[in-house]
N, C-alpha and C positions, 0 to 999 in steps of 0.2 A: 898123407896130409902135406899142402903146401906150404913152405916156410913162411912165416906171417897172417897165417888163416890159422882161423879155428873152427871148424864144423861143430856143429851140434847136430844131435842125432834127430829128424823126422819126426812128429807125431803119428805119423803113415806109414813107417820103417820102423822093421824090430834092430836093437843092437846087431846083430850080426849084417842090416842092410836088407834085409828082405821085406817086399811089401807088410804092410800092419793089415789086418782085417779090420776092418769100419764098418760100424752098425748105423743105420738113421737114427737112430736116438742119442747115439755117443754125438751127434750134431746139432740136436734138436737144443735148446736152452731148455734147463732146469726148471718144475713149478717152483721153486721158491722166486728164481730171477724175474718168471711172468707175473707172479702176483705182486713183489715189489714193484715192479714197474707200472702193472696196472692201478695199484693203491698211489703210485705217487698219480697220477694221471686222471682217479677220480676225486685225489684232494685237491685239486688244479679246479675242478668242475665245481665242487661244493664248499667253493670258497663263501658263497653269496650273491645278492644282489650289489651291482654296482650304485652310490649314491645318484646319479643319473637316473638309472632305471628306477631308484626308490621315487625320487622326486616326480619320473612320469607319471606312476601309479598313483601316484596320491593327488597327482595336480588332473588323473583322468576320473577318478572317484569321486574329487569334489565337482568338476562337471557333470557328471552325469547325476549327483543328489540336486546340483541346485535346479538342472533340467525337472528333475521328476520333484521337485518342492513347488517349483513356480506351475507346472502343472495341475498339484494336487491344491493351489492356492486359489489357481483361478478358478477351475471346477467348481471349488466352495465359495467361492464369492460369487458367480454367476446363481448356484440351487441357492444360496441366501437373496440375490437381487429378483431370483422368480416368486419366489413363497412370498416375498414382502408387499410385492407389485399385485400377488394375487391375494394377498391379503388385504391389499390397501380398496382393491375393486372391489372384494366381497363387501366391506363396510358401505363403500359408497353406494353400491347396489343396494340393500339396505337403507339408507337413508333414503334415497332419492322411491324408495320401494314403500316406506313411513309416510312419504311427504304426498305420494299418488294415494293413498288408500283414505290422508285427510282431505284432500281434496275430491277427492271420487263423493263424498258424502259432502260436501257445500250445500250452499240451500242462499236461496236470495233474500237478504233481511233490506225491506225500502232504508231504512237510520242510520244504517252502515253495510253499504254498496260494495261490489267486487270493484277492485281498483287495479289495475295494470298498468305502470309505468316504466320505460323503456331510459335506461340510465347507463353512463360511464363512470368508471374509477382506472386512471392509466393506464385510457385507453383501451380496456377491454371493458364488457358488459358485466353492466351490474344492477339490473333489472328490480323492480320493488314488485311484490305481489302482495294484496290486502284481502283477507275472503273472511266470510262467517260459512262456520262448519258447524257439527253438533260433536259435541265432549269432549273431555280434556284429554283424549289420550288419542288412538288412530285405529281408524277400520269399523267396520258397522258394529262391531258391540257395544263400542268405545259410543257412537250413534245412538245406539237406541237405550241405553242408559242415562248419557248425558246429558247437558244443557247448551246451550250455543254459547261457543266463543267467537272471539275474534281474532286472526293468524295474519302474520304479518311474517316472510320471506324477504328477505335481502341481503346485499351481501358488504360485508366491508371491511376493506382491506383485503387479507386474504382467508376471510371467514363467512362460512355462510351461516346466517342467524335466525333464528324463529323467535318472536315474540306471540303472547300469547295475552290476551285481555278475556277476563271470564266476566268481569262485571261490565256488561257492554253499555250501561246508561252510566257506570260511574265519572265523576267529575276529577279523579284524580288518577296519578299512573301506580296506587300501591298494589292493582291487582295484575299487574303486568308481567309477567313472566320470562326469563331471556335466557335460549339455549344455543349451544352452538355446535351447530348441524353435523361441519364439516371444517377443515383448515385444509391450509395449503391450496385454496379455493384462487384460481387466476379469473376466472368470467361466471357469470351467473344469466342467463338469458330464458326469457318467457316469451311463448309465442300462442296465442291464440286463435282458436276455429271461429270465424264467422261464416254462421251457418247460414245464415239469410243471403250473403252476400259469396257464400261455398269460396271464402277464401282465408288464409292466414294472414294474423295484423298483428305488432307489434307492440302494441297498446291494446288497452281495456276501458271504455268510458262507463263508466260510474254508475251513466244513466242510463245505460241499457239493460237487459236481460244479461242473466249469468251466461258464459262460454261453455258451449257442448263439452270441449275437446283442448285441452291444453298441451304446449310439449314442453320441457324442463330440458334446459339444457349447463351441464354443469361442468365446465373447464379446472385439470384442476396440472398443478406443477410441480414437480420433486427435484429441488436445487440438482444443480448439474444435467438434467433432462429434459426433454423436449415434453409440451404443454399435454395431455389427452383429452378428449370432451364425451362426456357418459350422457345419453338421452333417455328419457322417462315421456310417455305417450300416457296421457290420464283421460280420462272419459268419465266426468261430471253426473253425480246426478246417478249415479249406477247403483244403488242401495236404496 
């Protein structure tokens, strides 16, 4: 030993200096060392989410609910704007469907004439029709039961109106009747067959023969949309 050194003995040399015999596992680390190291290493991992990442998630959730809300809203508001649209048609096919089946049964009284007058209200048509029919209600039973009134079609404002007079010589309006047909009514237009003349006129004189062949033409408008116009083809006289 050199004066001022101090050796210490090798972990690879016995005391007496002679190589040590070494196994691989005398090298390898410990399972206790690897499982402490691996537990610090997955507490490191399962710390959490960071508020960042929390804030993405929730700020990418509520995008995608308001995507599928505003989807599921218009879907529903569109099947509500179809059903209402075809509910609104089937009513007026109906009327206008009432209004051909009184008129199919007219009949020409000389004391109170078909009258056809061609008219505006702002601008759009609003046409007067005057007829005597037979009974107070519509369609050939209504016909052959009844008695003759007198029907009166026009429109005003945005309403289409039926008067009805059943005492047709009375001198006063208590037997006069007044329904309303339709609303939300923009034009109301009557068009007439002249057979004689195999043409359409937009008037009716008084003093001619009843019209073979009528067309009803009925405008009608739903705030915020465009006007649509539903046509009725009547053929006079058919009963």
């Amino acid at each position: 030993m050199a004066a001022g050194r101090l050796d210490l003995p090798s972990p690879l040399l016995t005391m007496e200096g002679k190589p040590r015999e070494a196994s691989i596992d005398s090298m390898m680390p410990t399972r206790s060392s690897t499982h402490a190291e691996s537990g610090r290493t997955n507490l490191q991992h399962e710390g959490g989410f960071t508020l960042v990442e929390a804030l993405l998630a929730i700020a990418l959730l509520a995008t995608l609910g308001a995507i599928v809300f505003g989807s599921l809203l218009t879907s529903t508001q569109v099947v509500d704007a179809g059903r209402a649209a075809a509910s609104r048609e089937q009513t007026i096919r109906r009327v206008l469907r009432l209004m051909a089946e009184e008129l199919a049964v007219g009949v020409k009284e000389p004391a109170n004439p078909w009258v056809g007058m061609n008219g505006t209200q702002d601008g759009q048509a609003a046409d007067t029709l005057a007829f005597v029919t037979i009974g107070d209600g519509f369609g050939a039973q209504s016909a052959r039961e009844g008695e003759m009134v007198r029907v009166i079609y026009t429109r005003e404002g945005d309403r289409l109106i039926r008067f009805v007079r059943r005492n047709l010589y009375g001198l006063n309006d208590e037997s006069v009747d007044q329904v309303n047909l339709a609303t939300k009514v923009k034009g109301f237009n009557v068009r007439y067959y002249h057979a004689p003349g195999r043409m359409w006129v937009d008037e009716w004189s008084s003093t001619g023969p009843i019209p073979t062949v009528l067309l009803l033409e009925i405008t009608f408008q739903e705030p915020d949309a465009e006007p649509y116009t539903i046509r009725e083809w009547v053929t006079v006289g058919v009963f």
